[in-house]
N, C-alpha and C positions, 0 to 999 in steps of 0.2 A: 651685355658686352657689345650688341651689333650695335646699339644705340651711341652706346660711348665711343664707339669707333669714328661713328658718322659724325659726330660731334666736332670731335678732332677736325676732321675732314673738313669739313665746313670752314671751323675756323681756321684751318690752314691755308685755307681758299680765299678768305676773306684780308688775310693779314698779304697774302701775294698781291692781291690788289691793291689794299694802304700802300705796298711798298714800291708799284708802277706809277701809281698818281702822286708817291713823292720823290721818287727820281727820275724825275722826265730829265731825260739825256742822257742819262747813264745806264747804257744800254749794257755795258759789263756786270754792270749790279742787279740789274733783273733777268739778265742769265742765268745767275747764280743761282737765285732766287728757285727761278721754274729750277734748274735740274736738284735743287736742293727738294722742292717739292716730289719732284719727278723719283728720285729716290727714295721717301718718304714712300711712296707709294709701290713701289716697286718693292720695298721691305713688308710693307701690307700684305702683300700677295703672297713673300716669301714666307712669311709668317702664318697663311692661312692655307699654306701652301701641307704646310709642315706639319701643322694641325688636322689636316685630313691623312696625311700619312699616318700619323701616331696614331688616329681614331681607325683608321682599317686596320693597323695591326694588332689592335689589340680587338677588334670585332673579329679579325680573323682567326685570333687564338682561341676569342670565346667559341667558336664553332668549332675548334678542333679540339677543346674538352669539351665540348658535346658529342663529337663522334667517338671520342673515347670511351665517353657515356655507354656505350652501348655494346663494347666487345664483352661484356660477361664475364669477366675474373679478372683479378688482379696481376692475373704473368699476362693478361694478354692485353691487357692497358699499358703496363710496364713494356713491353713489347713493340707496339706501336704507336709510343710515346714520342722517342727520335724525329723519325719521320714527319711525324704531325705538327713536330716544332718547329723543326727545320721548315718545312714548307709553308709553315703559316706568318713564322718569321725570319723568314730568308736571310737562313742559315746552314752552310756547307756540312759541319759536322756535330752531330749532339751524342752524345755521353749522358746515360741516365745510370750511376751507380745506388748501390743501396748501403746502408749503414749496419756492417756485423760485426755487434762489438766494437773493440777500437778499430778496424777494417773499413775499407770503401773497397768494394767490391762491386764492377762494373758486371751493368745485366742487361742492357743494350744499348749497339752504337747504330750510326744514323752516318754513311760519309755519301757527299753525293756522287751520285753518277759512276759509284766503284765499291759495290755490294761486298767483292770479296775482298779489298779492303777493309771494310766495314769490320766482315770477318776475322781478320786476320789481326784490329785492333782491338777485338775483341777480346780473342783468345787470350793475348800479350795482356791486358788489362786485368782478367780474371788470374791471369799465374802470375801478378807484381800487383797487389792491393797498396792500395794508401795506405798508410800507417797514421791511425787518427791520433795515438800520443806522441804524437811528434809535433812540431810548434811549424803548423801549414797552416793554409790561409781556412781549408775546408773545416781544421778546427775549431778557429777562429767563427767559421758561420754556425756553427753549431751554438756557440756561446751565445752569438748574438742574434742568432734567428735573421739575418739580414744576407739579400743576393749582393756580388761583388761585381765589379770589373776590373781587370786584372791586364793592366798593358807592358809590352816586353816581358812576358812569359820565362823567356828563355834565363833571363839574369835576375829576375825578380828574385829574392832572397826566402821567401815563404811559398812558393810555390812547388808541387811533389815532382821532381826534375826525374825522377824513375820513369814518370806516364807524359809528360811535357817535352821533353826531348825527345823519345820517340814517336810522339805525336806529330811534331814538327811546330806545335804551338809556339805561337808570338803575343796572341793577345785573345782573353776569353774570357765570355762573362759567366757566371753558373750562381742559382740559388736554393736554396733547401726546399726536401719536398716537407710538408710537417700536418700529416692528417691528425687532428686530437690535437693540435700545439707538438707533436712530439718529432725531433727531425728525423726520418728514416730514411734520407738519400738525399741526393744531387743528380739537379740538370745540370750537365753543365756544355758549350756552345761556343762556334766560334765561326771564322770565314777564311778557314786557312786555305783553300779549293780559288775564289774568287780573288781573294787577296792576302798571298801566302807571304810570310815573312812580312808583314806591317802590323807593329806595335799598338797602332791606333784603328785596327780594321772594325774593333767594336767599341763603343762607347755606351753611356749612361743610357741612355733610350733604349738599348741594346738588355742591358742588363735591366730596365724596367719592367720589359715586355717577357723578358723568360721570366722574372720574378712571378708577370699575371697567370702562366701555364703553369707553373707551378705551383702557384696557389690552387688554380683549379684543378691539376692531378691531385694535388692532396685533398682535394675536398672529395674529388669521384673514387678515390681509394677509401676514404673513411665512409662514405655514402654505402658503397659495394662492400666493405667487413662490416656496418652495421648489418646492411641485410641477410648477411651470411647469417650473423652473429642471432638475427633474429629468427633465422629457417632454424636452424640449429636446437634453441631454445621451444621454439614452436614442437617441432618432431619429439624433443624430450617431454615438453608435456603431456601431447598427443597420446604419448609410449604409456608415461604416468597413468594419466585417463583412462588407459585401456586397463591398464594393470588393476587400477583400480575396481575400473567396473566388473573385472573377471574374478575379482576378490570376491565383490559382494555376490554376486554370481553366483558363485561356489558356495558363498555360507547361505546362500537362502537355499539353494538345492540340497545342501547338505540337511537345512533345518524341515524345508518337503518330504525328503527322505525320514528324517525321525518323527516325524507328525504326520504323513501324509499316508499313501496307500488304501487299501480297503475301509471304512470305516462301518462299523458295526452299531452303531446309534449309541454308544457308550464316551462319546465327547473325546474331544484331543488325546488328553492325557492317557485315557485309555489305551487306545488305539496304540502311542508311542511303545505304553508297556507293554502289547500282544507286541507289536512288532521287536522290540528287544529283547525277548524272551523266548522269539522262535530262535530256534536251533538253527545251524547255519548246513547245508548239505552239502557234508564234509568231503563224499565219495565225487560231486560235483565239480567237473574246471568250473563253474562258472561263482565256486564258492567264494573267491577273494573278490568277487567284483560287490559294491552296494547296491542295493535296491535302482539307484536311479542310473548306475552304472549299468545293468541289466536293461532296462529300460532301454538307455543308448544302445547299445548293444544289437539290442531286438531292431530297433531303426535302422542300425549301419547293416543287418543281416536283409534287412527288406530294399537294400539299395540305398535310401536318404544319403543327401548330401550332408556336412556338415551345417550348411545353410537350411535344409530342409528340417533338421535336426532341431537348429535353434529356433525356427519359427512354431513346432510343434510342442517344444515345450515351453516356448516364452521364456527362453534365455539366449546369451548372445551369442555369436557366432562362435566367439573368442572360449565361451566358457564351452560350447560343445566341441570345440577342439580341445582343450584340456580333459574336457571326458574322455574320446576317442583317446589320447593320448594315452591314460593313466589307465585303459581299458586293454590297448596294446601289449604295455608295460606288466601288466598284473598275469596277463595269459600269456605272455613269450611269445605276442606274435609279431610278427614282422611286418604284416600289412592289415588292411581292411578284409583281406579277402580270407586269408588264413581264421580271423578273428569269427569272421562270420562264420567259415566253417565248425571250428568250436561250438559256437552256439548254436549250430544246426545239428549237430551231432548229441550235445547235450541234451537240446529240447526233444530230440526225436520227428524233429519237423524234415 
């Protein structure tokens, strides 16, 4: 494009000169000429003038969804969304509503240099919602996924005159926030503070550049409920795993208990039938507990953590709380400490 510029250039250069060496004496005509060039040039400037404006505001938006990036939830992006607009694209009042149901309901505003303001349109905002099945413009962008600009506010026929009149709006741009494709709210933005009462205070650039915040609110709100969405799902599995591993847990200790204990050199099976054939010692508290309930028992009476517990018998932490627990439950005791006594009483230790 610089190429092609120069290009021009040149030949506009070159054609001013054809036009002095063929009207020598017409010193009116190559007047013309130069401030024709002279202008020419001067619209260059204007032009590349404008081009660097439009390129910082929207580098400057890209920064302010980057800062937004980084407040940690979604009410606190929402929150210091306003502000971040307004400043990046120097604008007096922003309005970020949200979509409830057929409702637009306002969830913060932005007015400059008059916080309680701010407040106070706030308030008015959330007690008079938009009425989304009404034929307004803000339905209208729902339909079409597309930001607006909106001049003479005041008389415009689609415009929600409930929140626009008391705003004191004349002219405002606003476009959908849409994380997923899906619209859940409006920016919406104006310059009623700098230039209040003009129809024309914002224009197409205007509404270009909230459209790009926009887009990127919606992308740093669907970025932040993915990862919710992913902690969320992560912890359920985690839960699952545990659950799991305390399942198996339980049925290999269960199956240690019916096979395991003293072994008399008469093979597994054996073994299981001595052990289910003793008599259980009926006159004993410690008769409702099993074999490896006993076992635990005798640990939590010698002090063991439940950590201590599960590295002693090579089960998890999780299943030696379940034992403790079920160990609790079975003798009516209330703590480790009551429990132990039981078992110190019983054994005679």
């Amino acid at each position: 494009m610089g190429d092609g510029r120069e290009r021009v250039g040149e030949a506009m250069r070159d054609l001013l000169a054809r036009i002095e060496e063929r009207a020598d004496g017409q010193d009116d005509v190559v007047a013309d000429c130069r401030e024709l060039v002279a202008l020419a040039d001067r619209r260059e400037e204007l032009v590349e003038a404008e081009v660097a404006r439009r390129l910082d505001h929207f580098v400057r938006v890209q920064e302010a969804v980057g800062r937004l990036r980084d407040k940690g939830s979604v009410e606190a992006i929402i929150r210091g969304a306003p502000a971040a607009v307004a400043e990046a694209c120097d604008f007096d009042r922003v309005v970020v509503f949200r979509v409830a149901g057929s409702e637009m309901v306002a969830e913060a505003f932005y007015h400059r240099g008059d916080p309680e303001r701010a407040a106070r349109l706030l308030a008015y905002s959330r007690e008079h919602p938009a009425q989304l099945h009404e034929q307004i413009l803000e339905t209208e962008m729902i339909r079409r996924r597309r930001p607006i600009v909106v001049h003479d506010a005041q008389s415009h026929p689609a415009t929600y005159k409930p929140l626009v009149r008391p705003y004191g709006t004349w002219s405002y741009v606003a476009a959908p926030i849409m994380p997923e494709g899906r619209v859940i709210g409006f920016v919406h933005a104006d310059k009623g503070v700098s230039r209040p009462q003009d129809p024309d205070a914002v224009d197409e650039f205007d509404r270009d550049v909230l459209w790009g915040f926009a887009e990127g609110l919606g992308s740093v709100i669907e970025r932040l409920e993915l990862v919710e969405r992913l902690r969320a799902q992560s912890a359920q599995v985690r839960r699952l795993v545990a659950q799991a591993v305390a399942a198996v847990d339980e049925y290999v200790d269960l199956q240690v208990d019916l096979v395991g204990g003293i072994h008399d050199g008469t093979g597994a099976a054996s073994t299981a039938r001595a052990i289910l054939a003793e008599p259980p010692e009926a006159a004993s508290p410690l008769s409702p507990l099993t074999r490896r309930e006993r076992e635990v028992l005798s640990l939590v009476a010698g002090g063991a953590t439940n950590a201590q517990i599960a590295d002693r018998l090579v089960i998890s932490v999780g299943t030696a709380k379940s034992h403790v627990a079920r160990i609790l439950r079975k003798l009516g005791a209330a703590n480790r400490v009551e429990a132990s006594a039981t078992y110190l009483r019983a054994t005679g230790r």
